[in-house]
C-alpha positions as CSV (number, residue, x, y, z in Angstrom):
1,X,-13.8,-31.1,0.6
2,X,-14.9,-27.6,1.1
3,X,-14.0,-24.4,-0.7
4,X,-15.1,-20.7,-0.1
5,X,-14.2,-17.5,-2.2
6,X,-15.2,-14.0,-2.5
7,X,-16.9,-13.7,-5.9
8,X,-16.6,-9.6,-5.8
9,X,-12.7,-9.8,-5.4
10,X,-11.9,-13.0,-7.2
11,X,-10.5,-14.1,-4.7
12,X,-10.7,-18.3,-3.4
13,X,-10.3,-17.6,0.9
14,X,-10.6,-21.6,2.0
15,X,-9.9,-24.8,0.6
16,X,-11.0,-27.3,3.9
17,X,-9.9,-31.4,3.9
18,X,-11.4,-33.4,6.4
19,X,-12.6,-29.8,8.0
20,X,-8.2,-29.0,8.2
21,X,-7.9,-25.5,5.7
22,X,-5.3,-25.8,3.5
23,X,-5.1,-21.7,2.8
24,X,-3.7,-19.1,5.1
25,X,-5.9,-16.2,4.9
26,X,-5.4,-13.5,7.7
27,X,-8.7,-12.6,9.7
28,X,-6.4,-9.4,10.8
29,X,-7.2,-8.0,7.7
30,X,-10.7,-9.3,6.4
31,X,-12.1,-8.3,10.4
32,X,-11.7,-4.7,9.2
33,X,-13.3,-3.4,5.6
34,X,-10.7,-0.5,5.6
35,X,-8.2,-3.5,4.6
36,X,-8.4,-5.9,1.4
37,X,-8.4,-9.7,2.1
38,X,-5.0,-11.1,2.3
39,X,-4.4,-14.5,1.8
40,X,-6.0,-17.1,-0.2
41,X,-5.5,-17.6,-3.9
42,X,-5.8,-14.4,-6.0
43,X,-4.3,-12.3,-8.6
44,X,-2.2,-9.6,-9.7
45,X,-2.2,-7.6,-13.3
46,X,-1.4,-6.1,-15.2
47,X,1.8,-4.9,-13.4
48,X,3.9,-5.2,-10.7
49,X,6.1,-3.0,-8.4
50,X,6.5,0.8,-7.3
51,X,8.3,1.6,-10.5
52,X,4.5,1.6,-12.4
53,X,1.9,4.3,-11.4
54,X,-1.4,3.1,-10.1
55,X,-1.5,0.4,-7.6
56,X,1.4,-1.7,-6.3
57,X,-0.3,-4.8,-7.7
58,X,-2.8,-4.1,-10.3
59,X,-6.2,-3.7,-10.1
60,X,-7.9,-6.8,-9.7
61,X,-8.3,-6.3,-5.9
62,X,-9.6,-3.1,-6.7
63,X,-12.2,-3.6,-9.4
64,X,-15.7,-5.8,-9.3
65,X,-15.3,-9.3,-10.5
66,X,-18.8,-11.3,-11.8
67,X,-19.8,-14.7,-11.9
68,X,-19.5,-15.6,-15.6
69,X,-20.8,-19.3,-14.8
70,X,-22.3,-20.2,-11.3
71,X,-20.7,-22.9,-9.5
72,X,-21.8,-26.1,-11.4
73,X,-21.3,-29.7,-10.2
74,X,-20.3,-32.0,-13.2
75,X,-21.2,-35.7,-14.2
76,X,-17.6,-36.8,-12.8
77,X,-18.9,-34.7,-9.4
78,X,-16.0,-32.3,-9.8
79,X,-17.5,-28.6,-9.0
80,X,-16.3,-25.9,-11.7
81,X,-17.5,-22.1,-11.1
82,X,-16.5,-19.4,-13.5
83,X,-15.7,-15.4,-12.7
84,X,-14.7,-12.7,-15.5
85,X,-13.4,-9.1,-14.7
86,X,-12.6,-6.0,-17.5
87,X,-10.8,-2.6,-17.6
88,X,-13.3,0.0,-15.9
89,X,-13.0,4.1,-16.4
90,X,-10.9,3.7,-13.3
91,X,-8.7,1.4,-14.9
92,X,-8.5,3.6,-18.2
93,X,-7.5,6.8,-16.0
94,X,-4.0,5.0,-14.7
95,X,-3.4,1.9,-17.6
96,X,-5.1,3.0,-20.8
97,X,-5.6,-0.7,-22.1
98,X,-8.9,-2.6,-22.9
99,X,-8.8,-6.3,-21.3
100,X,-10.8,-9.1,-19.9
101,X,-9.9,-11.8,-17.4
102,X,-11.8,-14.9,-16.9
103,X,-10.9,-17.1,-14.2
104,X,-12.1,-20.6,-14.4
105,X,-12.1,-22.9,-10.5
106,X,-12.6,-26.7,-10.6
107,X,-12.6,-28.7,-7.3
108,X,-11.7,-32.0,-7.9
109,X,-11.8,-35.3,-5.5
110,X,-8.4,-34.8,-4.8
111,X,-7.1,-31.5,-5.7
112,X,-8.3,-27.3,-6.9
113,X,-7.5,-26.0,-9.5
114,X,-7.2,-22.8,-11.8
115,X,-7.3,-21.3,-14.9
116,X,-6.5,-18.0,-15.3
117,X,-6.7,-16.2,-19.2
118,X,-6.3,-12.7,-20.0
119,X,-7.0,-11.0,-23.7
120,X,-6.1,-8.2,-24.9
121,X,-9.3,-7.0,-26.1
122,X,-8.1,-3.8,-27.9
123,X,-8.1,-3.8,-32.0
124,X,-5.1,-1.7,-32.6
125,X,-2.2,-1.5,-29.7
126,X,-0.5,-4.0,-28.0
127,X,-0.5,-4.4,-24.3
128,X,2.4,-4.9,-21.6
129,X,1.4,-6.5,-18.8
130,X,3.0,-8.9,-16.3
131,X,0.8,-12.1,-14.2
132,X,1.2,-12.8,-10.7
133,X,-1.0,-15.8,-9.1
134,X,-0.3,-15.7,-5.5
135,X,-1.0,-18.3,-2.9
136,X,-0.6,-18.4,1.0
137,X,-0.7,-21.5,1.9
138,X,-1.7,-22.7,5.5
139,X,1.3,-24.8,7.1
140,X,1.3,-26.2,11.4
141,X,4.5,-24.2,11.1
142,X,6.2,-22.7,8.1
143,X,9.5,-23.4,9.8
144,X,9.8,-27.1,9.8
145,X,8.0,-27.3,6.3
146,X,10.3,-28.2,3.2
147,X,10.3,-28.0,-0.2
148,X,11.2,-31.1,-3.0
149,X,11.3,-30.7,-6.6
150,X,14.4,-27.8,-7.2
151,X,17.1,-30.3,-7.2
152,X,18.0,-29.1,-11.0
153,X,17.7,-25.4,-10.0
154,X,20.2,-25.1,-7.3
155,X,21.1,-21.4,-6.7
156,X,24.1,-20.1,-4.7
157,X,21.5,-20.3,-1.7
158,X,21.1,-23.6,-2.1
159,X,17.7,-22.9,0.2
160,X,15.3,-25.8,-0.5
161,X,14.8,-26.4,3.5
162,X,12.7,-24.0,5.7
163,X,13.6,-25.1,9.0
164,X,14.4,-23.1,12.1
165,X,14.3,-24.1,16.1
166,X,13.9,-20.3,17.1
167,X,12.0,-17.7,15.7
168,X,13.4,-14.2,16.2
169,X,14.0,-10.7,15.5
170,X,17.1,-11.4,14.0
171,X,15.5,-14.2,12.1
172,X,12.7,-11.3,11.0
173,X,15.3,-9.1,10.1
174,X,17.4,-11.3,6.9
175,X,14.8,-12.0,4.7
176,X,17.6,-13.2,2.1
177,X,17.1,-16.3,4.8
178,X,13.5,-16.6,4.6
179,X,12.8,-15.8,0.4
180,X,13.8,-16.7,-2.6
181,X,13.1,-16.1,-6.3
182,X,13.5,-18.8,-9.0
183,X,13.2,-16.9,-12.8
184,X,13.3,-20.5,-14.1
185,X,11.4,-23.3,-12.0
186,X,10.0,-26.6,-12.1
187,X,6.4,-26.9,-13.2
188,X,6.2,-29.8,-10.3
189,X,7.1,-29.5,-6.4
190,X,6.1,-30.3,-3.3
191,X,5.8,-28.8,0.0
192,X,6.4,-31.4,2.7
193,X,4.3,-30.6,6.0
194,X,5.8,-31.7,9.4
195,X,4.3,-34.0,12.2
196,X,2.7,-36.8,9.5
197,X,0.7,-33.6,8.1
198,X,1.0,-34.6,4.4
199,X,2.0,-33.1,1.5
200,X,0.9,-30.5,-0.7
201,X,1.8,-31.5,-4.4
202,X,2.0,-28.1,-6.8
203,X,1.5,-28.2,-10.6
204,X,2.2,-25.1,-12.8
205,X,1.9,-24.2,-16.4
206,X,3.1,-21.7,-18.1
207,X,4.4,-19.7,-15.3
208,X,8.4,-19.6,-15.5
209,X,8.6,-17.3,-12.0
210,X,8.4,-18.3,-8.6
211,X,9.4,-16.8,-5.3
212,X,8.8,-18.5,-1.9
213,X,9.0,-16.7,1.4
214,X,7.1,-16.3,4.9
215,X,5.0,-14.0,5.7
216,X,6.9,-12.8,8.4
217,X,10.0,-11.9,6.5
218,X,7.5,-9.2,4.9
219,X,7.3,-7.1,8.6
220,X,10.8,-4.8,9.6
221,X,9.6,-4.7,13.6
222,X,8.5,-7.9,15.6
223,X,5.3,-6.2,17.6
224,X,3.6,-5.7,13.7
225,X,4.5,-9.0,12.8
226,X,2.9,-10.4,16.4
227,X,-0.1,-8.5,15.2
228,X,-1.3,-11.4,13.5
229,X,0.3,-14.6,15.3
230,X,-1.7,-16.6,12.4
231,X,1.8,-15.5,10.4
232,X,3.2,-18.6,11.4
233,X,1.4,-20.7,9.5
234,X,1.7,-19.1,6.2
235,X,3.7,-19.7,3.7
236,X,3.2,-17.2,0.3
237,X,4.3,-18.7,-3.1
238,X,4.1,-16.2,-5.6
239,X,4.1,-18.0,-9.6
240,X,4.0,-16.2,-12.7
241,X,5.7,-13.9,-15.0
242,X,6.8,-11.0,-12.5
243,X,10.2,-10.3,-13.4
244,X,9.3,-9.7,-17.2
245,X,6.9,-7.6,-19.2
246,X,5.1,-9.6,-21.4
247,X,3.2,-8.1,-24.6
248,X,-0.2,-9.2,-25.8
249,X,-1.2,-8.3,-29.9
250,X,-4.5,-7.0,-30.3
251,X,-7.2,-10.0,-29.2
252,X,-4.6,-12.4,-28.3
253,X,-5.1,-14.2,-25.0
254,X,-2.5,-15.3,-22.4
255,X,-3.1,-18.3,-20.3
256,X,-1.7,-20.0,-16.7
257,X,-3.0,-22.9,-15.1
258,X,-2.5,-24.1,-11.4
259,X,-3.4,-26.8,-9.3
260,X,-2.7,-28.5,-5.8
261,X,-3.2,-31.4,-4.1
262,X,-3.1,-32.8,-1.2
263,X,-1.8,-36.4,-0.2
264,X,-2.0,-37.8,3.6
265,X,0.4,-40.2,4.2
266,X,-0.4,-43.6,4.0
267,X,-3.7,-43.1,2.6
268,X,-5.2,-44.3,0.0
269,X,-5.9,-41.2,-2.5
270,X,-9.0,-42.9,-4.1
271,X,-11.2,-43.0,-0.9
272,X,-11.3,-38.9,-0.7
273,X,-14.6,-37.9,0.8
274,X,-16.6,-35.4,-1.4
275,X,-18.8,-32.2,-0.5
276,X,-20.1,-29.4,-2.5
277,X,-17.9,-25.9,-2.8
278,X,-18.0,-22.8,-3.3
279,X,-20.7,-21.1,-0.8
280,X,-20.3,-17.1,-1.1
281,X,-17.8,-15.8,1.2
282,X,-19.6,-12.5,1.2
């Protein structure tokens, strides 16, 4: 297995099995520096929305991240690489809050996985903040993909299937069709891939928020959406707390973990081949 991320941004851009990439990230916008890298696995704090000043989602996009701990491979051959980011003047001028992040990777035989911490490193104020981790995954075709593991959290959509023959404008056009949020969701699911692809099992902790959708539910007119014809093969979970503002005391820290792996069918998950990660995107 393979993995490449963008140490300035925090940001993991591939995670390759058997040379397949398992993350969607657009080369629309990393061609051009005039736009941020979208896809991946990154992260959004310490708020969320157009009802906050400063940017829609936080400033870790924005802000220089550093390698805490270069990439390291362990005894058990599992690869671990550490990053850390902190509240800047720029920062200060929009949020006035003192913070650090530190984001720890591990790429395992089988599976990569996160953990994400944030403290509150002020000595006298609490902090609001709200955590989004998002992930676009890379799918043959988001529309005959499904999803496994919500059978207890049934909503009035009842929407656990993402299957459609025809993609359209219309289709574009309801994205009540093609997202939904879960404030309460299992820590465990999986995301079934079609044609004997596989599946990618999902493990969260500690992140009660989840909303699924497609890419393409996120563009009003079909020509911008063609812009990038990659947009059918993501599909963008977003875990978390998003929906709620969550306060940290004075030094107190705030973890989530994540993880994913992938499982062929029919094969025997112990005879994974193995290859050293995380080369510098940059």
């Amino acid at each position: 297995m393979v993995g490449k991320m963008d140490y300035s941004s925090g940001c993991i851009t591939s995670w390759r099995i058997y040379d397949k990439e398992q993350l969607f990230t657009s080369t629309v916008a990393t061609s051009s520096y005039l736009k941020r890298i979208r896809g991946g696995i990154s992260y959004s704090f310490p708020y969320l929305g157009q009802s906050f000043f400063g940017p829609e989602d936080g400033f870790l996009e924005k802000i220089q991240w550093e390698v805490e701990t270069p990439p390291e491979k362990l005894k058990n051959k599992d690869v671990t690489v550490t990053l850390k980011a902190s509240d800047t003047d720029y920062t200060r001028s929009i949020s006035n809050c003192n913070w650090k992040v530190n984001l720890v990777i591990f790429l395992r035989e089988k599976s990569l996985e996160t953990e994400f911490t944030v403290t509150n490193t002020g000595k006298y104020y609490p902090m609001g903040m709200m955590l989004r981790q998002n992930v676009h995954m890379c799918l043959p075709n988001v529309f005959y993909s499904s999803i496994s593991g919500f059978e207890d959290f049934k909503n009035e959509t009842n929407f656990f299937n993402i299957k459609y023959d025809v993609l359209c404008k219309e289709d574009l056009e309801k994205p009540e069709v093609l997202s939904l949020v879960y404030l309460k969701s299992p820590d465990e699911f999986s995301i079934t891939e079609t044609e004997g692809e596989g599946t990618i099992k999902v493990i969260k902790d500690n992140q009660p928020h989840i909303h699924f959708h497609s890419e393409c539910c996120k563009f009003e007119q079909l020509d911008r959406y063609l812009e990038d014809e990659q947009n059918y093969n993501c599909f963008y979970i977003k875990t978390g707390n998003f929906k709620d503002v969550k306060y940290l005391r004075p030094e107190e820290s705030h973890s989530v973990k994540f993880s994913l792996e992938k499982i062929f069918p029919g094969e025997d998950n112990d005879a994974w081949m193995y290859e050293d990660i995380f080369k510098n995107y940059c």
